[in-house]
C-alpha positions as CSV (number, residue, x, y, z in Angstrom):
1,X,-112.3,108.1,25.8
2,X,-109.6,107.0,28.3
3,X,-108.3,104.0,26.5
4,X,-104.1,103.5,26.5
5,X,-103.0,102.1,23.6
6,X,-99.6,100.7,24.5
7,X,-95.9,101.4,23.4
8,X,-92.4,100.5,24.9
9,X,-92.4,103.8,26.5
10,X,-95.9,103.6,28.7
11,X,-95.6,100.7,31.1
12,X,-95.7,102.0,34.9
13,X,-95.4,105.8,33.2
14,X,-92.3,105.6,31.8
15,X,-89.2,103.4,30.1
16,X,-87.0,101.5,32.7
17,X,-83.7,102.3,33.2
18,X,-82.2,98.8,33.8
19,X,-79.9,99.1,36.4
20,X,-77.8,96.2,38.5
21,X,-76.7,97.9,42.3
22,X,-77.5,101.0,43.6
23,X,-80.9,100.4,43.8
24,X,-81.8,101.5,47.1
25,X,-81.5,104.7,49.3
26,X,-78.6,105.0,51.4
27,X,-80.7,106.4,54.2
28,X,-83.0,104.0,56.3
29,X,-86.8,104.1,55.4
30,X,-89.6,102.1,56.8
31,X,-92.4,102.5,54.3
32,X,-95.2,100.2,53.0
33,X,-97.6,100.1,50.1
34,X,-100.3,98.0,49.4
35,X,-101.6,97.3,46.0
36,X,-105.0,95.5,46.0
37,X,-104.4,93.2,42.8
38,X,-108.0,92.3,42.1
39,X,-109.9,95.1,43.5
40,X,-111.8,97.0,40.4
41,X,-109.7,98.9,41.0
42,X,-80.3,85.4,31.8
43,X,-76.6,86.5,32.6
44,X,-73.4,86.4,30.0
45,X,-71.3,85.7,32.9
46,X,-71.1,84.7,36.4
47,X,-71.5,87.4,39.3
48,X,-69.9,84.8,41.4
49,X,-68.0,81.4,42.6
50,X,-70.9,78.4,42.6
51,X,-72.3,77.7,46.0
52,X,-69.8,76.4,48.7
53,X,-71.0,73.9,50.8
54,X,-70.1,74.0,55.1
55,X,-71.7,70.9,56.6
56,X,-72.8,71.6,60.4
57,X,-72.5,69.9,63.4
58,X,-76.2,68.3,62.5
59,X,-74.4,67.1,58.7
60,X,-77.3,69.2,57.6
61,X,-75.7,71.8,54.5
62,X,-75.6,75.7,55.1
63,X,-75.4,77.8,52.5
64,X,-73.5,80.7,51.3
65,X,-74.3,83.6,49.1
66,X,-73.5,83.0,45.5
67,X,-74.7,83.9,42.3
68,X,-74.1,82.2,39.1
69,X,-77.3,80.9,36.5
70,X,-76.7,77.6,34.5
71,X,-76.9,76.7,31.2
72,X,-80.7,76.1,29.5
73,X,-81.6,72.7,29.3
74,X,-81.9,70.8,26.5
75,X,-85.9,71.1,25.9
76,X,-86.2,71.4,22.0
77,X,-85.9,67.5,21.4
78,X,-88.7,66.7,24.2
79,X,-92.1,65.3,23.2
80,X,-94.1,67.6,25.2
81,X,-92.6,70.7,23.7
82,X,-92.7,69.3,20.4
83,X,-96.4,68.9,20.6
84,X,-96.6,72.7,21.9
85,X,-94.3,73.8,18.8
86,X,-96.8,71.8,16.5
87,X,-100.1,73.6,17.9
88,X,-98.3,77.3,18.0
89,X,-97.0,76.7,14.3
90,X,-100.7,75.1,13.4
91,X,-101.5,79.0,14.0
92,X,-99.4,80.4,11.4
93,X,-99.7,77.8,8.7
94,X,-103.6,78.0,9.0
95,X,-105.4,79.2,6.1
96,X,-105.4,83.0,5.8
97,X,-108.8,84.8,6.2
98,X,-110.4,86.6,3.5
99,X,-111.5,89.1,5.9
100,X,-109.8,88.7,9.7
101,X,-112.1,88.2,12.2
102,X,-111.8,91.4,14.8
103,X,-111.6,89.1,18.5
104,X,-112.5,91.6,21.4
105,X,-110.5,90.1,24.5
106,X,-111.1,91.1,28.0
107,X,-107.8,90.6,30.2
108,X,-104.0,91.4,29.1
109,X,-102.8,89.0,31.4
110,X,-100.8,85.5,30.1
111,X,-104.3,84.3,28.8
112,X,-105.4,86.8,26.9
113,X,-102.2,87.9,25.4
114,X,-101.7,84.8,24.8
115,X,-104.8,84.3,22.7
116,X,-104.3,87.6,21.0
117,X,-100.7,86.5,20.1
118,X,-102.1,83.2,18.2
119,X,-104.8,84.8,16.5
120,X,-102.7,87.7,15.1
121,X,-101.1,84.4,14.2
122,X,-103.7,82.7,12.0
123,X,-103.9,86.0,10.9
124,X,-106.9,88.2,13.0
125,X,-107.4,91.1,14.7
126,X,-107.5,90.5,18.2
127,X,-108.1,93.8,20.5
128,X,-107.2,93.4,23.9
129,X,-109.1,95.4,26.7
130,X,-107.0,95.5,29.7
131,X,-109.0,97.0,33.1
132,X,-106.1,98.5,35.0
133,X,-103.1,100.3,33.7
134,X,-100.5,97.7,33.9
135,X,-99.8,94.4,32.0
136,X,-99.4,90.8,33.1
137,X,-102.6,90.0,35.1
138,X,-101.5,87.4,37.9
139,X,-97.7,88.2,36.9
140,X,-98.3,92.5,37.5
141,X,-95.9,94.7,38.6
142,X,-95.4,97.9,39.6
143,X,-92.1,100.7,40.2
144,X,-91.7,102.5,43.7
145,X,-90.4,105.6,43.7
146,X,-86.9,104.5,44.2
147,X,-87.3,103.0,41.0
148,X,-87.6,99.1,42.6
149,X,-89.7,97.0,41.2
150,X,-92.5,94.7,43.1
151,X,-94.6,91.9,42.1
152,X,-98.2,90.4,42.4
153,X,-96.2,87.2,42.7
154,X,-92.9,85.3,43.0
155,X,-92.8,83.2,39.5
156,X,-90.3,80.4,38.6
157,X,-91.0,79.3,35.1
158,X,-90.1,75.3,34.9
159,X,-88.6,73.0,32.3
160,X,-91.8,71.4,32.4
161,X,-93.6,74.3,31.1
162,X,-93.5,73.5,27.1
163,X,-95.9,75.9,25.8
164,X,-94.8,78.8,28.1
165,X,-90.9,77.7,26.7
166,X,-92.3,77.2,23.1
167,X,-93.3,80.9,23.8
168,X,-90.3,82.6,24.7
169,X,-88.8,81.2,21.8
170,X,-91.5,82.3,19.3
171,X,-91.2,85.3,20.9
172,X,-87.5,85.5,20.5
173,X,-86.5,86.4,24.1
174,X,-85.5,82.1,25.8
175,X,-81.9,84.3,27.2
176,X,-84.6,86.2,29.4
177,X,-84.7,83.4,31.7
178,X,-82.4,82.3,33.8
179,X,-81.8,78.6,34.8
180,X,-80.8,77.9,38.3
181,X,-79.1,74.5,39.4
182,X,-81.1,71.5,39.3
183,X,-82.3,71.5,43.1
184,X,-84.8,71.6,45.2
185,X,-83.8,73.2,48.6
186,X,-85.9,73.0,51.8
187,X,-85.7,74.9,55.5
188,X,-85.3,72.8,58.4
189,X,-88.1,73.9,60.7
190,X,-86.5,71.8,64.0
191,X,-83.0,73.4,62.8
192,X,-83.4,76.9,62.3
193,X,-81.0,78.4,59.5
194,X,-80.2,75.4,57.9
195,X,-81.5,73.4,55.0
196,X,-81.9,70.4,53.7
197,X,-81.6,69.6,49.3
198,X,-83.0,67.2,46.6
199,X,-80.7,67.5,43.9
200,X,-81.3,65.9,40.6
201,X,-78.2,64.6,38.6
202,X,-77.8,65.8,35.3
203,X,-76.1,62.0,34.3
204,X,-79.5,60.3,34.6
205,X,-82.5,60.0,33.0
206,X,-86.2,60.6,34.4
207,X,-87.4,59.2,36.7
208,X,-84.1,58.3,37.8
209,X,-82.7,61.4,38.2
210,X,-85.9,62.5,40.1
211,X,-85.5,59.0,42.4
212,X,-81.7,59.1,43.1
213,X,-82.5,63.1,44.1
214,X,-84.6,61.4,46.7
215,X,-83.1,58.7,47.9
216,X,-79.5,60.7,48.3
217,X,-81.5,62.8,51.2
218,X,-81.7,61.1,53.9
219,X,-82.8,64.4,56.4
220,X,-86.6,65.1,55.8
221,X,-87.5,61.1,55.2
222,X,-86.2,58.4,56.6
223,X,-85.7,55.2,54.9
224,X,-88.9,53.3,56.0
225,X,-90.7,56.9,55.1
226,X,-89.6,56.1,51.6
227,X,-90.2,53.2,50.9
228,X,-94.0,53.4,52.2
229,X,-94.5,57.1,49.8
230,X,-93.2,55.1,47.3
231,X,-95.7,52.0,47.5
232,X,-98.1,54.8,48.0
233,X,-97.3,56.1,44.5
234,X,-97.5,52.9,42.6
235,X,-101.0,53.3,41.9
236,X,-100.5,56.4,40.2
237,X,-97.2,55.1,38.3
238,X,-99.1,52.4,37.1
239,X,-102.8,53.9,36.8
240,X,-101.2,56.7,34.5
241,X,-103.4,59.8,33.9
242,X,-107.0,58.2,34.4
243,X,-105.3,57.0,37.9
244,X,-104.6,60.8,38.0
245,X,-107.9,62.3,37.4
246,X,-109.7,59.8,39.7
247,X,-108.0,61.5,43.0
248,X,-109.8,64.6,42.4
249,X,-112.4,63.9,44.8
250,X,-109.8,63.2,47.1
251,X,-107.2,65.6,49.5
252,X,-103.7,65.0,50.1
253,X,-104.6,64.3,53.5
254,X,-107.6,61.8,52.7
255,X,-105.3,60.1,49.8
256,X,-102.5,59.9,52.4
257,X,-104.8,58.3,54.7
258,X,-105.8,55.5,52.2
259,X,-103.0,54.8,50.5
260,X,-101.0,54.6,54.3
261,X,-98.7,57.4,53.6
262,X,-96.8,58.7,57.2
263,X,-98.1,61.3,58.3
264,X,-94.3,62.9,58.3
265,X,-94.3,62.8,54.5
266,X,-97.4,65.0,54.8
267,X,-95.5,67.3,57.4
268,X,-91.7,67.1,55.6
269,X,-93.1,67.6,51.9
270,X,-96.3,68.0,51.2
271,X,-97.1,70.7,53.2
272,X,-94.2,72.8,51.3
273,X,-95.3,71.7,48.0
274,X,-99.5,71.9,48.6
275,X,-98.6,76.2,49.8
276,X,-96.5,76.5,46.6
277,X,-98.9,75.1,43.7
278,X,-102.1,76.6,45.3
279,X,-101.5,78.3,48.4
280,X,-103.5,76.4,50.2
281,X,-103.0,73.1,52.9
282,X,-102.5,69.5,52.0
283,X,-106.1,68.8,54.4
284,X,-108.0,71.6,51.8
285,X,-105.8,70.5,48.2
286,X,-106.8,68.1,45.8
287,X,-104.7,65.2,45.2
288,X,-104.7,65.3,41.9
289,X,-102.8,68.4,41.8
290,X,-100.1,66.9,43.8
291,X,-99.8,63.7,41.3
292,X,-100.0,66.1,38.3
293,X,-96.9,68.2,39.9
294,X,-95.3,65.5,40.3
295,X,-95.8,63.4,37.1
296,X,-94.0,66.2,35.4
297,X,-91.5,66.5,37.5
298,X,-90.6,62.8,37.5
299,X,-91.2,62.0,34.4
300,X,-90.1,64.8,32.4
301,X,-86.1,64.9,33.2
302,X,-85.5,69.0,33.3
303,X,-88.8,69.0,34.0
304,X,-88.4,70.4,37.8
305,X,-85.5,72.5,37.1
306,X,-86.4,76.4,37.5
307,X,-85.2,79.8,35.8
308,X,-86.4,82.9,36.9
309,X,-87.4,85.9,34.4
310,X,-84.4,88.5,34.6
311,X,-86.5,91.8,35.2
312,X,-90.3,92.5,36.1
313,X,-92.5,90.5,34.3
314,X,-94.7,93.3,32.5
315,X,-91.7,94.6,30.3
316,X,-89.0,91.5,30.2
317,X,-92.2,89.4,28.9
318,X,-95.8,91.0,28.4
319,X,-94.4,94.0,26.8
320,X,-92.4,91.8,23.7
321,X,-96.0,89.6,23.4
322,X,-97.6,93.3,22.7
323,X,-94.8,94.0,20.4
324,X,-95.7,91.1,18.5
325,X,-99.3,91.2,18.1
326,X,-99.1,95.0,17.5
327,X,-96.2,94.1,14.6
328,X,-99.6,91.8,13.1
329,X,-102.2,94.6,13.5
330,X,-103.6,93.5,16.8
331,X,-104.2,96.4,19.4
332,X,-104.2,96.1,23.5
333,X,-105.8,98.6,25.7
334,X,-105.1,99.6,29.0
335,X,-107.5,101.1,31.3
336,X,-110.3,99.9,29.4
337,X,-112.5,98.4,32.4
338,X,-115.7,96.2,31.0
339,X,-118.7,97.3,32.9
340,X,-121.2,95.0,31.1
341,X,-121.8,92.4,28.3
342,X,-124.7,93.6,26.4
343,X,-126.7,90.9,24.7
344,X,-128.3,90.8,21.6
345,X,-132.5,89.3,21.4
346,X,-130.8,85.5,20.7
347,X,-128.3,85.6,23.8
348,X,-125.3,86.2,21.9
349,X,-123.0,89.4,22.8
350,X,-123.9,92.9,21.0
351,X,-121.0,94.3,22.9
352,X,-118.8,94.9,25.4
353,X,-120.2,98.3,27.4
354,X,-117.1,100.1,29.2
355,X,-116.9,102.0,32.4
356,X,-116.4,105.2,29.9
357,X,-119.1,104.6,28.2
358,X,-117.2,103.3,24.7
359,X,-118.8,100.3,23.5
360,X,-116.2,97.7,21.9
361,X,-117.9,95.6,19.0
362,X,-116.3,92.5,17.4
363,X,-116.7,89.3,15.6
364,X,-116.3,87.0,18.4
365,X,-115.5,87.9,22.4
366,X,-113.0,86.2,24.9
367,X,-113.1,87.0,28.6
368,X,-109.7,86.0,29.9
369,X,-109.8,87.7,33.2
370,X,-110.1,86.0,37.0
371,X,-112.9,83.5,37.2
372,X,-114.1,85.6,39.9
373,X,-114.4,88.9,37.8
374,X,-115.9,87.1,35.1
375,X,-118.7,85.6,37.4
376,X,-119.7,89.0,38.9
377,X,-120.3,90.1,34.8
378,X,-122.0,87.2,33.6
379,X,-125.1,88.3,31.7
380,X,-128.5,87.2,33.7
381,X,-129.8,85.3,31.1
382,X,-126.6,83.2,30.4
383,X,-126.7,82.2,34.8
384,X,-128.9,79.0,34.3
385,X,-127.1,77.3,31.6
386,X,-124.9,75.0,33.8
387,X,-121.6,75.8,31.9
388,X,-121.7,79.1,33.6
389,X,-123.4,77.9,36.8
390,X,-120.6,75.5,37.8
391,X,-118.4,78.4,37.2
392,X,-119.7,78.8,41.1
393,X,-118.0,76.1,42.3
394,X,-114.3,77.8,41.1
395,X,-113.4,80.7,43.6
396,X,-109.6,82.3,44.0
397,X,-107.6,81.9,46.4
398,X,-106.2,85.1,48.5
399,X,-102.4,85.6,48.6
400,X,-100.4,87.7,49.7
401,X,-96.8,88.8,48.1
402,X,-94.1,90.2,50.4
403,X,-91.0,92.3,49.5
404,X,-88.1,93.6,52.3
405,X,-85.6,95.2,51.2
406,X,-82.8,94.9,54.0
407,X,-79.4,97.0,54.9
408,X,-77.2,94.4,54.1
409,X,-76.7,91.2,52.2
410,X,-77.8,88.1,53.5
411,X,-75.2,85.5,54.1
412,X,-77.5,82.2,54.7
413,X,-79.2,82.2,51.4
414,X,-78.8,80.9,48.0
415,X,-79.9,82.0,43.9
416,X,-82.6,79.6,43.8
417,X,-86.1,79.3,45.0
418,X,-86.2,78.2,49.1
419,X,-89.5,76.6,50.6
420,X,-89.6,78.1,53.8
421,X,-91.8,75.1,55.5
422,X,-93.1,77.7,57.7
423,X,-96.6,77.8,59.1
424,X,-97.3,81.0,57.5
425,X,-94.7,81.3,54.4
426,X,-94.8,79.5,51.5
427,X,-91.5,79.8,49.3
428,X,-89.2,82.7,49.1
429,X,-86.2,83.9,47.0
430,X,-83.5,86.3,47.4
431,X,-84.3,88.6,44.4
432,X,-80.7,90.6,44.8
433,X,-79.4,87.4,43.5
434,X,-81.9,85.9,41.9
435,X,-82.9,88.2,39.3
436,X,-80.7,90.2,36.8
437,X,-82.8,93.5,37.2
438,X,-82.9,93.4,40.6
439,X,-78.9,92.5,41.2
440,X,-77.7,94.7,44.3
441,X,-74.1,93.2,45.5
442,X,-74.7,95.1,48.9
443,X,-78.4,94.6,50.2
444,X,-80.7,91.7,49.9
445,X,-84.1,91.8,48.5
446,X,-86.3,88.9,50.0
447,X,-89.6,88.2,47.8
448,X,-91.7,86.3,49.9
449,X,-95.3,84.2,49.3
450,X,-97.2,84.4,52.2
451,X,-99.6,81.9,52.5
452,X,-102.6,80.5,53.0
453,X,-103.4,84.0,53.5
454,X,-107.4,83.7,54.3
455,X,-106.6,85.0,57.5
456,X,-104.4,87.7,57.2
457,X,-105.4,89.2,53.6
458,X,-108.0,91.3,55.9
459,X,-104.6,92.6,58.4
460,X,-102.8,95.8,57.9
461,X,-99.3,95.6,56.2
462,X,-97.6,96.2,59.5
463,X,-99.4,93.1,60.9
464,X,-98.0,90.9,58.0
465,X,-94.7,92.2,58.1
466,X,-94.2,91.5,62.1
467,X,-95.6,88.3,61.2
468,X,-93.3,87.9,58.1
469,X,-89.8,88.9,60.4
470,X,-90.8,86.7,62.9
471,X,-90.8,84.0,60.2
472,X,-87.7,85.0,58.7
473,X,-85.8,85.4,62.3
474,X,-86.1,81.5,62.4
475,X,-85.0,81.0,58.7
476,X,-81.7,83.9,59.4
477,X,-81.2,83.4,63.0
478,X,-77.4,84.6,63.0
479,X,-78.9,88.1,60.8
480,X,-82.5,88.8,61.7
481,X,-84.1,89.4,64.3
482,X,-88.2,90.0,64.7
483,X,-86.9,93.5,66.6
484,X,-84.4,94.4,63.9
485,X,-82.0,94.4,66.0
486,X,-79.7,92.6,63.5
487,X,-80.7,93.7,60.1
488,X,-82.8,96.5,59.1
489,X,-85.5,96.8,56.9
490,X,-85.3,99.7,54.4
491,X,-88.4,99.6,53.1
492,X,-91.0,97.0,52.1
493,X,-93.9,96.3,50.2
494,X,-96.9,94.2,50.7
495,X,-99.3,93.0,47.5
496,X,-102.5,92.0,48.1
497,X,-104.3,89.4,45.8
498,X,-107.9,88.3,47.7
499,X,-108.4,86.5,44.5
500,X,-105.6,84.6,42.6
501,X,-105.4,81.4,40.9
502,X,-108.5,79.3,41.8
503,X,-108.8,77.3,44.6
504,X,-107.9,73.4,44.0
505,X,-110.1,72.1,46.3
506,X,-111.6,68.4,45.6
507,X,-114.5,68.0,42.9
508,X,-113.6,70.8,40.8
509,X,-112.1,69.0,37.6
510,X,-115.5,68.7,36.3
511,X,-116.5,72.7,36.5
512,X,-113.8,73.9,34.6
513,X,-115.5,74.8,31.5
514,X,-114.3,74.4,28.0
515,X,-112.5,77.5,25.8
516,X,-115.6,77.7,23.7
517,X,-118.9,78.7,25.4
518,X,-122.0,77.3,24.1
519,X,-122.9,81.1,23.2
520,X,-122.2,81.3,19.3
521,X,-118.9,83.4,19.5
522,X,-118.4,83.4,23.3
523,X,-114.9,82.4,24.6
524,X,-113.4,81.5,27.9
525,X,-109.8,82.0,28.3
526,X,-107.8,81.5,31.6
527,X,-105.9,78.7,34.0
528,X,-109.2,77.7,35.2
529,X,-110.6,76.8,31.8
530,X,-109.9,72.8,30.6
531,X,-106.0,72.4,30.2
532,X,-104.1,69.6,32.0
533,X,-101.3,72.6,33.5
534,X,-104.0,73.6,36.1
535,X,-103.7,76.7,37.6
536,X,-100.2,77.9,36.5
537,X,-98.5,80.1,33.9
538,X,-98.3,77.2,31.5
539,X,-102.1,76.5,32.4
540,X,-102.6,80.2,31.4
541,X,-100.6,80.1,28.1
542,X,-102.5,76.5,27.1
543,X,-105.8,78.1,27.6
544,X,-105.1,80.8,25.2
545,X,-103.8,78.5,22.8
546,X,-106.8,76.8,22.8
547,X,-109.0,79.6,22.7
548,X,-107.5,80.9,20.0
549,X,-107.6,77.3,18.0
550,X,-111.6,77.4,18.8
551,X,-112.2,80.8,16.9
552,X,-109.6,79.7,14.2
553,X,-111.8,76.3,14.0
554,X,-115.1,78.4,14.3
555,X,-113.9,81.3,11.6
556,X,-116.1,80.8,8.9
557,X,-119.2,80.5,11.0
558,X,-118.1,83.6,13.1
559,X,-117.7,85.5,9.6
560,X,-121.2,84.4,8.1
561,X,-122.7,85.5,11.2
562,X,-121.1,89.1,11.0
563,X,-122.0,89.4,7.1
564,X,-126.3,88.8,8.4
565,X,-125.8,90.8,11.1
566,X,-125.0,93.4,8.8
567,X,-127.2,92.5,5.8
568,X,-130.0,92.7,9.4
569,X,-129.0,96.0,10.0
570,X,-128.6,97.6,6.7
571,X,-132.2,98.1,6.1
572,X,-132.8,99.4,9.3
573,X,-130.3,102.1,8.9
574,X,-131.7,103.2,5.1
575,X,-134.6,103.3,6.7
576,X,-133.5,105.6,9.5
């Protein structure tokens, strides 16, 4: 049996030692490695001045390398992280169970650790099967042999992410994330290497710290270009969340269109914004993704402010939610890949068959992988019962996540999160400076989304990363050039995801099915399930809240139907 049970010493092989410079080979390399994601298959103090600000000839601000994270905002008083607190401390106030239900959960990414976490909570044993030998799911990460870490994705966790934040602190491990300034800074396409800001003043409440931020730029938007978004928005200020929901038959572009919002707003922000919540375009996205985004953003006041984790996601985070559930008897298992769900006469699941042949029995069963894995296993008699059949409508997105590791340190950058506003880049960060682990005070790191990646996910790595340089040559055009003839790349590393987060297209809304199947102990779990977060970390944590508060609600029926399932049984085995 080839299971992995896991301890702090087994992620990627072997314990990290955490390092801050000297990360990277004196000698030049030009190396690649591919990982196919899907296939089945904080800082005590500052490491620098704050930024200095040189305005250009065009007024526009170019920035200068600095490193320094800010203090966490105050979160613990809002509403929307009081209501998460209330439903993670409903978990561990609920009754106690005679007997704990044993939950078999497919997926170790946020979801399903997530679940297992709040029902070793309420005080059940959740067993988690994980397919691949690495935690985190959509937040997986893997060690080079340099010892450098790279990621399935670049992730910013926002102040506007209450359960994911209720989580770090149940979890004891809120200094792991470190806040950046309270800013949202764009590239200026038409002025190559210089950028343009929103920033949102820490003296005002929401909205008005969120309106001031952009009214105070006056270089993406002009004034008349303000005024009309903003008429465009009433509806939505006003029509609150059924407003909201109504758009998703809509696309950015078609909304734009009907509510007579310039086209440059579409070309200046939405663009940008549409690539980083769903890698995909403003003419394919649904609009109510776009008004959710920015509901919490404006109305929530740190609710746009970002913090990245300080190290690679499946220690600095997965690994302490494994610690936890272990510490309550839980179990998780790597490379435990589910080959089938075996049914029993009435439709319900016998088991989950592995690849190895084990068979994994419980009281109740989650699936909490992709929506795209889960589809290729769904039983055949479950495929006509239109909870599962809408499932068809939900497909991932391919993206692709880029890491260059250059000979020297980037001067026209900044420790935050950049939207590139290039055609084929999405948002990028300077990881060196962004990320405690990852510190190097001589050579930049650039982590890089590159999307919408339907065309390219197909291309070799050396494709992408000509295509990536050529990018970057307009965003550094004083240090890199598409020939390297200005910096070098050391090495690099392309992931591969031809299935992320779903696809946001219009119509979906009403396919997203419900945590709690309409199979007697049959869970969903994952961003795609209901949860208002959409596809998202916090969209991921939510769902496994509420998966978890399903089988807690659903206990004593799970339970009886164990004890006749037994009580069937035992006759047949005194017989045998």
């Amino acid at each position: 049996m080839d299971t992995s049970c896991l301890s702090s010493m087994n992620i990627a092989g072997a314990k990290q030692v955490r390092s801050f410079a000297g990360q990277l080979h004196t000698q030049r390399c030009f190396t690649s490695s591919s990982v196919q994601a899907l296939k089945t298959s904080h800082r005590t103090t500052s490491l620098g001045l704050r930024n200095k600000v040189k305005r250009s000839r065009h007024g526009l601000r170019a920035l200068q390398v600095v490193c320094q994270d800010f203090p966490r905002p105050p979160l613990e008083n809002t509403i929307n992280y009081l209501e998460a607190g209330q439903l993670s401390s409903s978990f561990r106030s609920s009754e106690r169970p005679s007997k704990p239900l044993q939950v078999v959960i497919a997926g170790a990414g946020l979801a399903g650790l997530s679940t297992a976490k709040y029902l070793a909570d309420a005080g059940h044993k959740p067993i988690v099967l994980e397919a691949r030998d690495v935690l985190g799911g959509k937040l997986a990460a893997w060690k080079d042999e340099d010892g450098d870490w790279y990621e399935t994705g670049l992730h910013i966790f926002f102040g506007a992410y209450p359960n994911v934040q209720n989580l770090f602190a149940e979890l004891g491990i809120s200094d792991r994330l470190q806040w950046k300034e309270h800013s949202m800074i764009f590239a200026m396409p038409n002025k190559p290497g210089e950028y343009s800001r929103f920033d949102f003043p820490e003296t005002l409440p929401a909205p008005l710290n969120g309106v001031w931020a952009i009214l105070k730029n006056n270089e993406m938007l002009t004034w008349p270009e303000k005024v009309k978004f903003a008429i465009g928005l009433l509806p939505a200020m006003l029509g609150g969340q059924a407003y909201v929901e109504a758009q998703d038959g809509l696309t950015v572009s078609e909304w734009m269109e009907k509510q007579g919002v310039p086209d440059r707003v579409n070309d200046e922000v939405f663009i940008a914004m549409s690539k980083a919540l769903n890698f995909i375009n403003p003419d394919e996205l649904s609009m109510q993704c776009i008004l959710i985004a920015l509901n919490r953003f404006l109305q929530e006041k740190h609710g746009s402010k970002m913090a990245f984790l300080d190290g690679n996601p499946p220690e600095r985070l997965c690994m302490p939610i494994v610690n936890h559930i272990q510490s309550l008897g839980g179990e998780v298992r790597l490379n435990s890949r589910i080959q089938k769900i075996e049914l029993n006469p009435d439709g319900t699941v016998k088991h989950f068959a592995l690849t190895d042949g084990t068979q994994i029995t419980g009281d109740a069963y989650v699936f909490a992988a992709p929506v795209d894995i889960f589809k290729l296993l769904v039983p055949q008699e479950w495929r006509e019962i239109s909870y599962f059949k809408r499932l068809d409508k939900l497909v991932g997105v391919p993206v692709i996540n880029v890491h260059i590791w250059f000979d020297r340190k980037l001067k026209n950058t900044y420790d935050h999160l950049l939207f590139s506003r290039s055609s084929l880049l999405s948002v990028y960060a300077d990881m060196s400076l962004a990320c405690k682990e990852y510190y190097d005070p001589n050579r930049s790191m650039l982590e890089l989304v590159f999307a919408p990646a339907e065309e390219w996910i197909g291309r070799s790595d050396t494709e992408i990363i000509e295509a990536t340089m050529l990018e970057l040559a307009k965003l550094f055009p004083d240090e890199i050039a598409a020939d390297q003839s200005k910096a070098k790349i050391l090495k690099y590393h392309v992931v591969k995801t031809p299935r992320s987060v779903y696809k946001t297209v219009p119509n979906c809304e009403p396919c997203r099915p419900l945590q709690r199947s309409p199979i007697e102990g049959f869970y969903l779990a994952g961003d795609y399930t209901k949860q208002k977060y959409l596809a998202s970390m916090e969209g991921a944590v939510l769902s496994g809240k509420f998966c978890a508060q399903s089988i807690v609600q659903d206990s004593k029926m799970l339970s009886r139907r164990s004890q006749e399932s037994l009580q069937t049984e035992a006759p047949v085995a005194s017989k045998l």
